[in-house]
PDB file of N, CA, C, O and CB in Angstrom:
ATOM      1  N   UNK A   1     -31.801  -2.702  27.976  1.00  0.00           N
ATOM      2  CA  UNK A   1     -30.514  -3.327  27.779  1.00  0.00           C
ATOM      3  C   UNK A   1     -30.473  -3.966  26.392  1.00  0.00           C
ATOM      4  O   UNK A   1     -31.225  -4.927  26.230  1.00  0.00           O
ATOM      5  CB  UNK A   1     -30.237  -4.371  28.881  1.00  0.00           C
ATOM      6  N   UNK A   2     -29.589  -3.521  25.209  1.00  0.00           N
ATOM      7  CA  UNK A   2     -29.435  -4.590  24.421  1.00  0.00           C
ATOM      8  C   UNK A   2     -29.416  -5.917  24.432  1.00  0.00           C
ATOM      9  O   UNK A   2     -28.878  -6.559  25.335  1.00  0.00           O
ATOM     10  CB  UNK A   2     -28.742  -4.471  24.074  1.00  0.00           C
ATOM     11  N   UNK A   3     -30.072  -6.502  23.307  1.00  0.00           N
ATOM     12  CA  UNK A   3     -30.059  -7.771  23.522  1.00  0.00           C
ATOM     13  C   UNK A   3     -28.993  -8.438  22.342  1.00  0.00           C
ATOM     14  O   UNK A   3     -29.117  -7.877  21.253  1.00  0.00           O
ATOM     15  CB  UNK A   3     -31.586  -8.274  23.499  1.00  0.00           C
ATOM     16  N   UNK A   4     -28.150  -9.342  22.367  1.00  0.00           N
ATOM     17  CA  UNK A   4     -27.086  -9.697  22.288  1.00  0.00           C
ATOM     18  C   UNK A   4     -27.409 -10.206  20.477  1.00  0.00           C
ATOM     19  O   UNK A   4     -28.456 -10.847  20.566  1.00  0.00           O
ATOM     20  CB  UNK A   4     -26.657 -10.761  23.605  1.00  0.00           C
ATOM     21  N   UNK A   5     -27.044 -10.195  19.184  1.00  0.00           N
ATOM     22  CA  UNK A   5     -27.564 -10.747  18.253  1.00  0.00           C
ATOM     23  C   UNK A   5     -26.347 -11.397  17.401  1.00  0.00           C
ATOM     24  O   UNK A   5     -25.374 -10.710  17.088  1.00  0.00           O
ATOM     25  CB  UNK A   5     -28.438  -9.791  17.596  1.00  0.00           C
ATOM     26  N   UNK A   6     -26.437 -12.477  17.119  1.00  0.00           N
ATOM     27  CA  UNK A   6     -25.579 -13.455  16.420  1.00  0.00           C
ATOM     28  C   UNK A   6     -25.063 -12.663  15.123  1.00  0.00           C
ATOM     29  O   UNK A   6     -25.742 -11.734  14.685  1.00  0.00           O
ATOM     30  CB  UNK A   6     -26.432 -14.878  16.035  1.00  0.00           C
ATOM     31  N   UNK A   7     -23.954 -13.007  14.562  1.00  0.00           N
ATOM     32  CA  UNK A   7     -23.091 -12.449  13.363  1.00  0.00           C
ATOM     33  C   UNK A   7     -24.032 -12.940  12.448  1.00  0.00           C
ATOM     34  O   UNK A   7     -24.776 -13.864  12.775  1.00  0.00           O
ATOM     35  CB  UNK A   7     -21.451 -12.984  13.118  1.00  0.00           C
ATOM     36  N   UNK A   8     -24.086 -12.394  11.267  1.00  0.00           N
ATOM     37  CA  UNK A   8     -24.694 -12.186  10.249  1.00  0.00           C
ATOM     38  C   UNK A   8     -23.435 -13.297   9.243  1.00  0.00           C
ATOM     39  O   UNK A   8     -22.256 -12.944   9.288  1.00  0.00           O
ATOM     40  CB  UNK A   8     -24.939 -10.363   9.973  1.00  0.00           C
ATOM     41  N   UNK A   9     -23.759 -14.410   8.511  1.00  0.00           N
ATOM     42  CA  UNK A   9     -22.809 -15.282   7.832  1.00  0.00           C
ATOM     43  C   UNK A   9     -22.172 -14.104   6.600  1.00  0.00           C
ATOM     44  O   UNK A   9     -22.991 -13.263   6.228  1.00  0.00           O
ATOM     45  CB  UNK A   9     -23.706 -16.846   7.137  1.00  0.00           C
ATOM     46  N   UNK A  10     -20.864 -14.046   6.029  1.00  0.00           N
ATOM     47  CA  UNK A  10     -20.886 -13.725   4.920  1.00  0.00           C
ATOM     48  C   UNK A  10     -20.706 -14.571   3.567  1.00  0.00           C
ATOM     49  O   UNK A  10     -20.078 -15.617   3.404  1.00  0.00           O
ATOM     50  CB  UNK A  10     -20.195 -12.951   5.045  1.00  0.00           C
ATOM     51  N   UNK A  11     -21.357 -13.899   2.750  1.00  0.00           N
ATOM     52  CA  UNK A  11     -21.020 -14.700   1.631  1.00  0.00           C
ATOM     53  C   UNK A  11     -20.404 -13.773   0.323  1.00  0.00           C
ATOM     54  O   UNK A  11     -20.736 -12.672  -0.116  1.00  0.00           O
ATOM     55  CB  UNK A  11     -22.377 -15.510   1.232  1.00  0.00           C
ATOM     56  N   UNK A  12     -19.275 -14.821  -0.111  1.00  0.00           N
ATOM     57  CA  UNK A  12     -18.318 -14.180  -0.926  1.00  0.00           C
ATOM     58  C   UNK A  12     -19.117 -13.765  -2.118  1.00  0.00           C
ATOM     59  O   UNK A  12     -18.400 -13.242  -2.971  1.00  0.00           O
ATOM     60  CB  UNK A  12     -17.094 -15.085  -1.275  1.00  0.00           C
ATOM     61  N   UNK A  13     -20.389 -13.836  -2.445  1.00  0.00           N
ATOM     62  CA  UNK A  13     -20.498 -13.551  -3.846  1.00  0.00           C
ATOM     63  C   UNK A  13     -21.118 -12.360  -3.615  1.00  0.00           C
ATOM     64  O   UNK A  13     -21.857 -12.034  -4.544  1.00  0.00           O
ATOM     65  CB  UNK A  13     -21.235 -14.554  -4.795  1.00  0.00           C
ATOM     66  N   UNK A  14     -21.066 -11.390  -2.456  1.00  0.00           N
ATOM     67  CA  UNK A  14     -21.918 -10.115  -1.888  1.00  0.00           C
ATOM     68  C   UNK A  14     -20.914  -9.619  -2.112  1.00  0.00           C
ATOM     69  O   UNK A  14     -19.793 -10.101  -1.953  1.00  0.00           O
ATOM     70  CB  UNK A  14     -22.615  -9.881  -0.453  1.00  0.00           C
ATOM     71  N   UNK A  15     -21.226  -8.515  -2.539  1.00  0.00           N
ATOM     72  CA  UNK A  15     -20.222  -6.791  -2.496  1.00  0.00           C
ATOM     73  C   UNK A  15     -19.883  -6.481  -1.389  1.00  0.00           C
ATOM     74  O   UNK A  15     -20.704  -6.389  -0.476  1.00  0.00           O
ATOM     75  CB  UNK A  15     -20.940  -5.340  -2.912  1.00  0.00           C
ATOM     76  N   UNK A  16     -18.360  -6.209  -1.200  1.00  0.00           N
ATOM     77  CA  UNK A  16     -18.137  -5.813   0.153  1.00  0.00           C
ATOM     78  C   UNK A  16     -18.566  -4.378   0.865  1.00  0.00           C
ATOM     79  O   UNK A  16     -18.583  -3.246   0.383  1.00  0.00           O
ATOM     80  CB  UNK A  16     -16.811  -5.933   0.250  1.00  0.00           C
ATOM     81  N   UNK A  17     -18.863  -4.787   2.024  1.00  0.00           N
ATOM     82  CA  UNK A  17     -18.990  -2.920   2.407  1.00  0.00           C
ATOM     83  C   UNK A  17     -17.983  -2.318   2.582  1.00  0.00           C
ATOM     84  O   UNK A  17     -17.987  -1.088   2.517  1.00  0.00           O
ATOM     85  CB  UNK A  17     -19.663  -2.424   3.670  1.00  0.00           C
ATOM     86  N   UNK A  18     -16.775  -3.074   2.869  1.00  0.00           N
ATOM     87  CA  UNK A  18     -15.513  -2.465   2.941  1.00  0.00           C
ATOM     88  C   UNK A  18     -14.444  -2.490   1.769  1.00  0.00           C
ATOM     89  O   UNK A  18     -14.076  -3.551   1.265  1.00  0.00           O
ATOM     90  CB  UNK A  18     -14.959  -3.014   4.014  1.00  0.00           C
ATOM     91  N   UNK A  19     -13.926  -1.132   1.330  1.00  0.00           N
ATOM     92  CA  UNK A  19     -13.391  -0.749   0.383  1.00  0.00           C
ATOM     93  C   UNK A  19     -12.097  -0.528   0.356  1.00  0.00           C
ATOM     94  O   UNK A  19     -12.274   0.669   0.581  1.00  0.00           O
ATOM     95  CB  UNK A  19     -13.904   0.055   0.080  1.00  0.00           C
ATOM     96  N   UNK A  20     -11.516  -0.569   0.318  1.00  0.00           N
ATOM     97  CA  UNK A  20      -9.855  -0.185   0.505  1.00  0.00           C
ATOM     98  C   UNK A  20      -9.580   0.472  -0.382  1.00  0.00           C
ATOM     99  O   UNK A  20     -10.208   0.329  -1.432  1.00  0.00           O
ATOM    100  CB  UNK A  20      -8.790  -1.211   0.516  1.00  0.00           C
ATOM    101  N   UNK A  21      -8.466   1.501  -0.274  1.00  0.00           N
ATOM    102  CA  UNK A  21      -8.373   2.752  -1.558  1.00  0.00           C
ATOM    103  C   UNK A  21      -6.177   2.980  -1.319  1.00  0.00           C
ATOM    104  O   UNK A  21      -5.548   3.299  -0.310  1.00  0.00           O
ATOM    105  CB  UNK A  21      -9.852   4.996  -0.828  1.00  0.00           C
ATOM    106  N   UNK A  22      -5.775   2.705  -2.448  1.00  0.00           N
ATOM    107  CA  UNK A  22      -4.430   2.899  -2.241  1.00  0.00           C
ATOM    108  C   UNK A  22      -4.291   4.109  -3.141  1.00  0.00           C
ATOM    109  O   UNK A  22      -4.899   4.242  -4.204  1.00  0.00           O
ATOM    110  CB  UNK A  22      -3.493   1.632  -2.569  1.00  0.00           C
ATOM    111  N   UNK A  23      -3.111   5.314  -2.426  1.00  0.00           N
ATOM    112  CA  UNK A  23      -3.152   6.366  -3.433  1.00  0.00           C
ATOM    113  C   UNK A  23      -2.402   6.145  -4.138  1.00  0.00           C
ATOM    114  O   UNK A  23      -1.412   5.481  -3.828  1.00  0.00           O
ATOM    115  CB  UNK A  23      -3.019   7.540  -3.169  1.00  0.00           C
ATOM    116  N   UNK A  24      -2.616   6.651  -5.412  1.00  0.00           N
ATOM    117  CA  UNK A  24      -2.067   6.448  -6.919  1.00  0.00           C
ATOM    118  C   UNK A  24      -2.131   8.251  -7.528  1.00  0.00           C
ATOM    119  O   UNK A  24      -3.038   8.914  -8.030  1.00  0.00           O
ATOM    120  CB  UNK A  24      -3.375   5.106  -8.014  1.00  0.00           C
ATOM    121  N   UNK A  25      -0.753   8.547  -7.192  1.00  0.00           N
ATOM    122  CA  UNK A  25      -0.856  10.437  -7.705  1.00  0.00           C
ATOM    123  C   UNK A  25      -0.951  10.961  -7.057  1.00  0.00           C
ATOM    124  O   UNK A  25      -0.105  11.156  -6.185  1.00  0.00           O
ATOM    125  CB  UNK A  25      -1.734  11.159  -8.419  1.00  0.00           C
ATOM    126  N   UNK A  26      -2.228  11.565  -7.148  1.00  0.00           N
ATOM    127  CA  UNK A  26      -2.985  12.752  -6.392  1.00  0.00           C
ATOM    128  C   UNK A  26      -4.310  12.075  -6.171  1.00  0.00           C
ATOM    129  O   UNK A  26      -5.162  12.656  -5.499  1.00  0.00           O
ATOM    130  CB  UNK A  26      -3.149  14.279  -7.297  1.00  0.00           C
ATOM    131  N   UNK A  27      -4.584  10.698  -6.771  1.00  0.00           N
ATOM    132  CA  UNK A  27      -5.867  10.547  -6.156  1.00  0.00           C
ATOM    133  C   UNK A  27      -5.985   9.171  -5.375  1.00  0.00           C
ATOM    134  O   UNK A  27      -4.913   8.796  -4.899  1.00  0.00           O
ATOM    135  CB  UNK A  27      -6.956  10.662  -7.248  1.00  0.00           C
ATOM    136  N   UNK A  28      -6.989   8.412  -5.168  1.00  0.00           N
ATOM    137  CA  UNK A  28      -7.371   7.282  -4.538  1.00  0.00           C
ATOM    138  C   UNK A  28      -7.619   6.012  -5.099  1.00  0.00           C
ATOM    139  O   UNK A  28      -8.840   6.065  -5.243  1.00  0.00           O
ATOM    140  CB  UNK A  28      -8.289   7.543  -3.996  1.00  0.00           C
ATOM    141  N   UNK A  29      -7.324   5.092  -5.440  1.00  0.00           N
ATOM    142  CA  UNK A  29      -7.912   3.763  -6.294  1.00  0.00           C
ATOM    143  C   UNK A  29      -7.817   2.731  -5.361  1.00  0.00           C
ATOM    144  O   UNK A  29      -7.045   2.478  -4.436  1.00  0.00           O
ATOM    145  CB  UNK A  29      -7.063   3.295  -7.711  1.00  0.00           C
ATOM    146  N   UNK A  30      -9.175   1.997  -6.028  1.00  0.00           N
ATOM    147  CA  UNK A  30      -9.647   0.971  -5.071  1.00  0.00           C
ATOM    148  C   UNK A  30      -8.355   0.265  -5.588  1.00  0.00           C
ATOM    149  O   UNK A  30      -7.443   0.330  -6.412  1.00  0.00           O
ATOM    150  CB  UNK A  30     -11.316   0.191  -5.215  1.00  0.00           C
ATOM    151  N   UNK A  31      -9.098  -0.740  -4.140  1.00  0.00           N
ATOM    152  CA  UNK A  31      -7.265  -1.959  -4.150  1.00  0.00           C
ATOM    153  C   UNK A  31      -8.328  -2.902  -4.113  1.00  0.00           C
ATOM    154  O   UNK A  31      -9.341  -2.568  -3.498  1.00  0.00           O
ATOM    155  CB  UNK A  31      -5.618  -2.109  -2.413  1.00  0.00           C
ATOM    156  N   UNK A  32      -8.273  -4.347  -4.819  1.00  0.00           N
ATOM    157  CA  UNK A  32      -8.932  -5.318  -4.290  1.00  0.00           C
ATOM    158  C   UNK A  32      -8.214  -6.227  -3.963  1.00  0.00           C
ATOM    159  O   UNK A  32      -8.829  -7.263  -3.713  1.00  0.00           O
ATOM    160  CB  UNK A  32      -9.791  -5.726  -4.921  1.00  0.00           C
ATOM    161  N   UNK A  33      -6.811  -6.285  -3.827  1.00  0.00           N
ATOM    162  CA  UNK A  33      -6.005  -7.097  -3.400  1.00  0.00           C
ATOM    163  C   UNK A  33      -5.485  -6.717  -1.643  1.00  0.00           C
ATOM    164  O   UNK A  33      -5.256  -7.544  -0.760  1.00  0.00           O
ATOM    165  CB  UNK A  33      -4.902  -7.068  -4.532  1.00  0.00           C
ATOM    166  N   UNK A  34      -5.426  -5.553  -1.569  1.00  0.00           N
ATOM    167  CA  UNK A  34      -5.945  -4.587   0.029  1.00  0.00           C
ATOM    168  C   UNK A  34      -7.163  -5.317   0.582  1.00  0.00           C
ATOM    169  O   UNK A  34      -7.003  -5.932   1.636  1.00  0.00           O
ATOM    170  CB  UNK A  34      -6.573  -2.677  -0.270  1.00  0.00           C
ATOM    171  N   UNK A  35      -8.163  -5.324   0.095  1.00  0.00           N
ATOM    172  CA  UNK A  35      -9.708  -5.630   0.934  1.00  0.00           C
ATOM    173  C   UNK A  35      -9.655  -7.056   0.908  1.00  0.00           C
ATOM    174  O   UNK A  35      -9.854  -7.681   1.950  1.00  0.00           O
ATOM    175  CB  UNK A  35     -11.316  -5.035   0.130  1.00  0.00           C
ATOM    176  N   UNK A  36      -9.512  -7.399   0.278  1.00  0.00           N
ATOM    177  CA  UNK A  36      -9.434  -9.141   0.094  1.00  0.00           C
ATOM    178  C   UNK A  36      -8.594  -9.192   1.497  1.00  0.00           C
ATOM    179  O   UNK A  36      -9.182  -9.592   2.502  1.00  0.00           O
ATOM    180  CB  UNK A  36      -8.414  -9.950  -1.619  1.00  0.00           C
ATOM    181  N   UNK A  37      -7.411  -8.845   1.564  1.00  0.00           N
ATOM    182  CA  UNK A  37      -6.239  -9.424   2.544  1.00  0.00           C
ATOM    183  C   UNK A  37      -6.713  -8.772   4.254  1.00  0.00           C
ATOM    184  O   UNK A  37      -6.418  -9.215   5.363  1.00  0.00           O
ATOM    185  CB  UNK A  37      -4.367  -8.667   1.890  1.00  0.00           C
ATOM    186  N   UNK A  38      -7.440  -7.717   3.904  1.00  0.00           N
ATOM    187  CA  UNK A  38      -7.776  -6.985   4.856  1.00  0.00           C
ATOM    188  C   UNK A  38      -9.139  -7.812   5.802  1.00  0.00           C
ATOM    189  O   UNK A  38      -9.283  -7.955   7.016  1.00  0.00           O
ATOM    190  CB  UNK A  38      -8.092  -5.550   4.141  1.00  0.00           C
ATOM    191  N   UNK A  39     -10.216  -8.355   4.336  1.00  0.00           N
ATOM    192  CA  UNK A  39     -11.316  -9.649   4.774  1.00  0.00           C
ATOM    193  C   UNK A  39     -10.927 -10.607   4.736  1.00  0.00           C
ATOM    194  O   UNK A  39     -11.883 -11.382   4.703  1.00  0.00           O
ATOM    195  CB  UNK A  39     -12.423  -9.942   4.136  1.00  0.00           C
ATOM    196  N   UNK A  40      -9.618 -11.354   4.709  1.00  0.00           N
ATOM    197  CA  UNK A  40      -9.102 -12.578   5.124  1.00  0.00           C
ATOM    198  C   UNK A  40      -8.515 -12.449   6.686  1.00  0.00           C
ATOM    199  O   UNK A  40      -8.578 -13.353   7.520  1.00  0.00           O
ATOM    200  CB  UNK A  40      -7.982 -13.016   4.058  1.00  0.00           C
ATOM    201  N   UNK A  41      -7.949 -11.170   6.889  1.00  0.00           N
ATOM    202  CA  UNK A  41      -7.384 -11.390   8.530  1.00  0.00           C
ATOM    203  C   UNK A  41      -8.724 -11.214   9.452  1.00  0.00           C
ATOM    204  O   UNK A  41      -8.874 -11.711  10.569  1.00  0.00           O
ATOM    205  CB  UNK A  41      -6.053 -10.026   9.078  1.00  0.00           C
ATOM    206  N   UNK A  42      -9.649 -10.414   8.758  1.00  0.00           N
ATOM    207  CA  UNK A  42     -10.814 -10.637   9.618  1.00  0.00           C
ATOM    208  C   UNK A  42     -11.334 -11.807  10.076  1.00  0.00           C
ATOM    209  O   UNK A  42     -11.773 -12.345  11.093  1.00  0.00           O
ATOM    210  CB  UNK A  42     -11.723 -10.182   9.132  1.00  0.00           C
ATOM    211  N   UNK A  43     -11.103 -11.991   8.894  1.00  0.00           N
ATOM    212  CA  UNK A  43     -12.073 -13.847   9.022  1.00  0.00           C
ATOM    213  C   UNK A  43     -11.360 -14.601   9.973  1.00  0.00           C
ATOM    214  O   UNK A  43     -11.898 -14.980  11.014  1.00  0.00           O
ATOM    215  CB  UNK A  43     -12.039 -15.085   7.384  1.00  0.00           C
ATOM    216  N   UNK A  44     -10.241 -14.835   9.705  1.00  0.00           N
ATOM    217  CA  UNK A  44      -9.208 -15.192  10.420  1.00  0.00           C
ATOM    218  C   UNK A  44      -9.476 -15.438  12.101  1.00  0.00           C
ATOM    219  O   UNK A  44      -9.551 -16.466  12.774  1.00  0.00           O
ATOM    220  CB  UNK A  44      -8.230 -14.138  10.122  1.00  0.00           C
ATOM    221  N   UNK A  45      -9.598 -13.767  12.488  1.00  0.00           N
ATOM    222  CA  UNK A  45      -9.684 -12.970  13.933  1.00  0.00           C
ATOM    223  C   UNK A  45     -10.972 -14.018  14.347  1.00  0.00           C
ATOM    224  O   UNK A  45     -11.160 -14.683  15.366  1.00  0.00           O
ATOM    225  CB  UNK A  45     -10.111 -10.886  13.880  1.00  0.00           C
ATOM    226  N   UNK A  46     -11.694 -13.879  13.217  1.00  0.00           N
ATOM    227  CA  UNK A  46     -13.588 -14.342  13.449  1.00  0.00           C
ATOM    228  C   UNK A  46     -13.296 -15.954  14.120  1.00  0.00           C
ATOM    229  O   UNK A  46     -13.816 -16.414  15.136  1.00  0.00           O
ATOM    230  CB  UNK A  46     -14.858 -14.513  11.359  1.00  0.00           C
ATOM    231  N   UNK A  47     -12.347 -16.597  13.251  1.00  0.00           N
ATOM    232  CA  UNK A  47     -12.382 -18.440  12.801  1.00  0.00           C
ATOM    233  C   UNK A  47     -11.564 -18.609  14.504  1.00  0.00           C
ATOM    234  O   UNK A  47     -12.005 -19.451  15.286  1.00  0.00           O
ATOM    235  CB  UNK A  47     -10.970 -19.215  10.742  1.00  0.00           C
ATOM    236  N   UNK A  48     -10.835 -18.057  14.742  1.00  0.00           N
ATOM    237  CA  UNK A  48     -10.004 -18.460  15.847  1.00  0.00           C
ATOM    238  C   UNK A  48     -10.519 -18.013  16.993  1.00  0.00           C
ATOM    239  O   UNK A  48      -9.799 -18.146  17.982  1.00  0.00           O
ATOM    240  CB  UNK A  48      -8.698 -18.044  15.759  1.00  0.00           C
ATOM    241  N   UNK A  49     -11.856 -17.383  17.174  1.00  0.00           N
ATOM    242  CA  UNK A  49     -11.811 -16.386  18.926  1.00  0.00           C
ATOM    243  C   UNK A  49     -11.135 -15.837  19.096  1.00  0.00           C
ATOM    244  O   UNK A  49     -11.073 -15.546  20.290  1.00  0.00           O
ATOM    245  CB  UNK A  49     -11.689 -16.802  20.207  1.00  0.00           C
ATOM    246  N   UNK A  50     -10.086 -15.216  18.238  1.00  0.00           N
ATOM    247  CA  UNK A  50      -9.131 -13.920  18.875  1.00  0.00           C
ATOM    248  C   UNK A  50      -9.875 -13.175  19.547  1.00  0.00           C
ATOM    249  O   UNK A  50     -11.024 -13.160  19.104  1.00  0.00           O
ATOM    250  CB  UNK A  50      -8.417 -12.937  17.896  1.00  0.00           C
ATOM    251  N   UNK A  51      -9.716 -12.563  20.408  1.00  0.00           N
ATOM    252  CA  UNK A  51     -10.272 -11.731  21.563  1.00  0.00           C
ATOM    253  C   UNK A  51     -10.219 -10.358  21.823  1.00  0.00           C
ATOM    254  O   UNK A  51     -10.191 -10.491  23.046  1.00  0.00           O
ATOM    255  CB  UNK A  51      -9.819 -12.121  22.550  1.00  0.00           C
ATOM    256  N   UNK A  52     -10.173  -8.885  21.631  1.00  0.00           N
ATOM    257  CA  UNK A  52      -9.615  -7.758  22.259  1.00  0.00           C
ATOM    258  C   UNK A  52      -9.726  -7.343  23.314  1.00  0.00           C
ATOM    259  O   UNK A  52      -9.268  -6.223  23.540  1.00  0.00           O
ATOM    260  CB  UNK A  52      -9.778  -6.958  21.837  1.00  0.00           C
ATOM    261  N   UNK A  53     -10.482  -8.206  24.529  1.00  0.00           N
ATOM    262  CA  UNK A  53     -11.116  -7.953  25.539  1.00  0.00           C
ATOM    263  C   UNK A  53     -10.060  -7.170  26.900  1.00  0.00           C
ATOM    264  O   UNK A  53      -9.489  -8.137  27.406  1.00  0.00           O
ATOM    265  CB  UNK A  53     -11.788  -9.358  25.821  1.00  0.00           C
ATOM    266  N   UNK A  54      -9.768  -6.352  27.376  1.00  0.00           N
ATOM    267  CA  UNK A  54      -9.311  -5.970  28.216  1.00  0.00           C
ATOM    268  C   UNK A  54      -7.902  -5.472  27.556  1.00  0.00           C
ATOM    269  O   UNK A  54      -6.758  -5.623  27.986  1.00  0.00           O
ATOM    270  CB  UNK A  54      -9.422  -6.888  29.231  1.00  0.00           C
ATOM    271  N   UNK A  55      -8.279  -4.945  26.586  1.00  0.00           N
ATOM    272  CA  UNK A  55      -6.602  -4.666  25.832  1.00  0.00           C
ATOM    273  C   UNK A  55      -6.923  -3.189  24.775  1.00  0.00           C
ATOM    274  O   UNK A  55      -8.052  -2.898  24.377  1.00  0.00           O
ATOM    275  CB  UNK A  55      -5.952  -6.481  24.479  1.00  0.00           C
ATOM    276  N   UNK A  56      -5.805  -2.480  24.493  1.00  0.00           N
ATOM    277  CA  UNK A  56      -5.990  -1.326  24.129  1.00  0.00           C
ATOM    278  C   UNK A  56      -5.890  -1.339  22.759  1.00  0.00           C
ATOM    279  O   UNK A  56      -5.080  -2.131  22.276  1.00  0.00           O
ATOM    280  CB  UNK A  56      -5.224  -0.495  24.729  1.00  0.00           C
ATOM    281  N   UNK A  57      -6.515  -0.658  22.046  1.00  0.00           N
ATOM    282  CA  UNK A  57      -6.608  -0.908  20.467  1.00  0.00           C
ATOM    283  C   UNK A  57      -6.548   0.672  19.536  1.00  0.00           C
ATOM    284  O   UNK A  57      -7.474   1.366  19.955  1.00  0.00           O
ATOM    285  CB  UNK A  57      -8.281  -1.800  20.151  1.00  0.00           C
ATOM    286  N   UNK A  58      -5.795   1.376  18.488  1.00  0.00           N
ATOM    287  CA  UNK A  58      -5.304   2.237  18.172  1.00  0.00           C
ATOM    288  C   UNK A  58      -6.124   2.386  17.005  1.00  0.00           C
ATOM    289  O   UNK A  58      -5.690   1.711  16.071  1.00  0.00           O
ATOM    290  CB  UNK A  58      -4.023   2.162  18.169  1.00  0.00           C
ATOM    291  N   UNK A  59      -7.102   3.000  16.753  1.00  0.00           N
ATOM    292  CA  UNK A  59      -7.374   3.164  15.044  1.00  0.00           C
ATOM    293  C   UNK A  59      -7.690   4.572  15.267  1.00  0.00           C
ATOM    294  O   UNK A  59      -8.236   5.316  16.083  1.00  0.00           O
ATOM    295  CB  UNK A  59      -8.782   2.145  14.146  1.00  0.00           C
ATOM    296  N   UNK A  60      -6.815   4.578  13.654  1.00  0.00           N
ATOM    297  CA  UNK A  60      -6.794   5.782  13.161  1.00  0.00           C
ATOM    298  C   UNK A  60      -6.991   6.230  11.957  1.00  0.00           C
ATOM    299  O   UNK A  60      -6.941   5.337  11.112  1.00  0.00           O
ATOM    300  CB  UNK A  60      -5.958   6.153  13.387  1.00  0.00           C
ATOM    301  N   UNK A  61      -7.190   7.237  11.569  1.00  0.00           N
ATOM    302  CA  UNK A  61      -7.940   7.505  10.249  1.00  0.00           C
ATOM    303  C   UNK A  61      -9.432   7.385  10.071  1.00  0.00           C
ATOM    304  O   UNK A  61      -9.817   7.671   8.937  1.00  0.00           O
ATOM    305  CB  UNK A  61      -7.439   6.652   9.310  1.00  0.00           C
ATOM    306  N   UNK A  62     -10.495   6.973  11.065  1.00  0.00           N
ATOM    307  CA  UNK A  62     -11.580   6.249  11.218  1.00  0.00           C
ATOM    308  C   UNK A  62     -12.227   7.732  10.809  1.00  0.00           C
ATOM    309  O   UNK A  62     -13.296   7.655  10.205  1.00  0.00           O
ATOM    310  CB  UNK A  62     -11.886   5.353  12.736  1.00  0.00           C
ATOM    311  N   UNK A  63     -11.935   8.491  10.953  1.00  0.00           N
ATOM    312  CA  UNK A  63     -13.514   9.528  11.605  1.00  0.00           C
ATOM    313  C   UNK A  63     -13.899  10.774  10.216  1.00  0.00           C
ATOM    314  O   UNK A  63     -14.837  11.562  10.336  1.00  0.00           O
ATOM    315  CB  UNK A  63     -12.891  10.867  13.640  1.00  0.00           C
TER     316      UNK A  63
END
């Protein structure tokens, strides 16, 4: 059985692993105003106990 392991703290002066890419043309450019806003609602979700527990959740584009 897994055993259960505490969140890892982040710290802002680490490179994110998550990238955000807005298209521009024909190609892709990072956004850092995307990832920023994207790691602020996280944090957010994190700071409050928001919950997804027993509720249905849609992502797409993942794979």
């Amino acid at each position: 059985r897994p055993v259960k392991i505490e969140p890892t703290a982040f710290s802002s002066d680490k490179t994110h692993l998550l990238l955000l890419k807005r298209r521009f043309g024909s190609s892709w450019v990072y956004s850092s105003k995307l990832t920023t806003f994207y790691l602020d609602v996280l944090t957010e979700i994190r700071s409050t106990s928001t919950t997804f527990e027993h509720k249905n959740a849609l992502a797409t584009g993942v794979g």
